[in-house]
N, C-alpha and C positions, 0 to 999 in steps of 0.2 A: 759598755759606756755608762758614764754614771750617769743618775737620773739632774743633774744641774746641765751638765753638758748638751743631752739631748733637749733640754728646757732651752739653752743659750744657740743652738743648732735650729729649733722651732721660729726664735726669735729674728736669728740671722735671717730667715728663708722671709719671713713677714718683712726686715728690714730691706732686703735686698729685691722687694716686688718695684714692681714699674708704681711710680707715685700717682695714684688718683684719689677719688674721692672715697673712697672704700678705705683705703690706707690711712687716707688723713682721718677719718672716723675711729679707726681702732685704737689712734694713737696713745688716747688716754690708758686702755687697756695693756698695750704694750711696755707703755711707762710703768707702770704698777706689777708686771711681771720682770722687768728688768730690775727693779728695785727689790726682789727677791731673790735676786741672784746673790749666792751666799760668797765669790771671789770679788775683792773690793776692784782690782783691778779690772775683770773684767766687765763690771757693772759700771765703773765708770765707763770705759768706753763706748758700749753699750748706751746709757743714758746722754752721754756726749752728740751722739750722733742723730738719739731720738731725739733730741734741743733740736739741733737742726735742722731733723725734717719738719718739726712743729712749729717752727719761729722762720721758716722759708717762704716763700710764697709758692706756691702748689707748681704755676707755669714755670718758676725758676728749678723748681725741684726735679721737672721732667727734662728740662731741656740738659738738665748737669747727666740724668741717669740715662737719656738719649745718647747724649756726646758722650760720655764713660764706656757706656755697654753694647749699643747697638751701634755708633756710627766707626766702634772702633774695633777692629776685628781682633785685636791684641788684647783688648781686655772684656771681647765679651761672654758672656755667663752662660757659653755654652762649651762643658770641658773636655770629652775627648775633641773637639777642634784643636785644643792646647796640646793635646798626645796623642794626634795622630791624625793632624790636618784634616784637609777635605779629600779622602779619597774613601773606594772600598773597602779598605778597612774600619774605615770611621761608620760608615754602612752596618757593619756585622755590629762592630761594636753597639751600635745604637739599639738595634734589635736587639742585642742580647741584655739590654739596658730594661727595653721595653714588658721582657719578658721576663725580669726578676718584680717587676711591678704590676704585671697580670697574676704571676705565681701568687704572689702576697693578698691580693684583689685590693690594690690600691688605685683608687681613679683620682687621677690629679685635677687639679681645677682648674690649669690652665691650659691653653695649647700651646703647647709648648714642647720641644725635643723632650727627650728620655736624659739628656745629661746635663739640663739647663739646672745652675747650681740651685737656686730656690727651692725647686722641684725635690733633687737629691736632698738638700739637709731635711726638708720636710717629711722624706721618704725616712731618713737613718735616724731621726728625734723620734719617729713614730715604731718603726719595725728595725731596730739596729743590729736584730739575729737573722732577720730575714735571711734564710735560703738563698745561696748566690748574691747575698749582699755585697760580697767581697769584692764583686765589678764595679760596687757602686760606691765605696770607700777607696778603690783604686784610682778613682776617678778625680777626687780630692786631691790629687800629686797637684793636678792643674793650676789648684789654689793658690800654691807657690809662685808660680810665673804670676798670674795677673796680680797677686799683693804688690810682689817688685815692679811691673808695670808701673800700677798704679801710685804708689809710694815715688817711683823717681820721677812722675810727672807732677806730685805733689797734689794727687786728687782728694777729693773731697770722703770718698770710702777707703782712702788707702787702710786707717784705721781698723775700719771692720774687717775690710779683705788680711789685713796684716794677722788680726785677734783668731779670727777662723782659721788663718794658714797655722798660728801656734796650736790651735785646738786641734787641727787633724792633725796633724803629727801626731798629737798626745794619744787620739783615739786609734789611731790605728799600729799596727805592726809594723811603724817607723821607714813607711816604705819611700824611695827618693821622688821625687819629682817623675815624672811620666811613667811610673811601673803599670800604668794601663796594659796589656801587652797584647800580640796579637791572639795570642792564647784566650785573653778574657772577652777581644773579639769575636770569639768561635760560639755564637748559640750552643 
């Protein structure tokens, strides 16, 4: 993965947190590394949507990323849900998620599942050869589904969600849509 990509993967995982005051603090910071993104395309977008969060009002800002992610099970930010529903296999899956992020000794800062997207790009910008990472770029099929979600309800991240579903394709081994499989399941 090139070194912009993982920079715009970084970016995405900052843009795609739950909006508080931590967030809105960085912003200036954010803005200034998105303006270093050397694709004009995807820095506009990118910049497009930090306008947004900066020019919104913080409770409007939650309540759109509440009703988007958590109130909607379709489009929320937790991806093998999207390959492979809620059952036992979503179970292994997770663990085996868990446990390519002990392997690395990555402690995430949220609580948060093992496949919550934020989470992953922040894992693939920082260690994107990681050991067993392969479970965690399989993961990114998901992306595809919640873009189209969110694009035909005309959301406010379809954009982002749209620019990260072009970018994993590019990064990875061009795998379809749910190639999660029960196999990457298997600890």
């Amino acid at each position: 993965m090139t070194v912009q990509r993982q920079k715009q993967f970084k970016l995405i995982a900052f843009l795609l947190q739950y909006p508080d005051d931590a967030l809105m603090r960085s912003l200036p910071e954010i803005s200034e590394a998105i303006a270093a993104i050397d694709d004009p395309r995807a820095r506009g977008i990118l910049q497009r949507f930090s306008a947004w969060l900066q020019n919104t009002p913080l409770i409007e800002l939650q309540e759109q990323f509440t009703a988007s992610f958590d109130m909607a099970p379709d489009t929320c930010l937790n991806l093998t849900y999207h390959l492979l529903g809620d059952d036992a296999e979503r179970g292994r899956a997770l663990s085996a998620l868990q446990q390519v992020y002990d392997r690395a000794g990555y402690g995430a800062a949220v609580p948060e599942l093992p496949d919550y997207l934020p989470m992953v790009l922040e894992f693939l910008a920082i260690h994107p050869d990681a050991a067993n990472a392969d479970r965690l770029w399989s993961c990114l099929g998901a992306v595809h589904t919640i873009a189209q979600r969110l694009r035909t309800s005309g959301n406010v991240y379809a954009p982002l969600m749209d620019h990260l579903d072009r970018m994993s394709l590019q990064a990875t081994d061009h795998r379809p849509p749910g190639a999660f499989s029960q196999d990457d399941a298997s600890p």
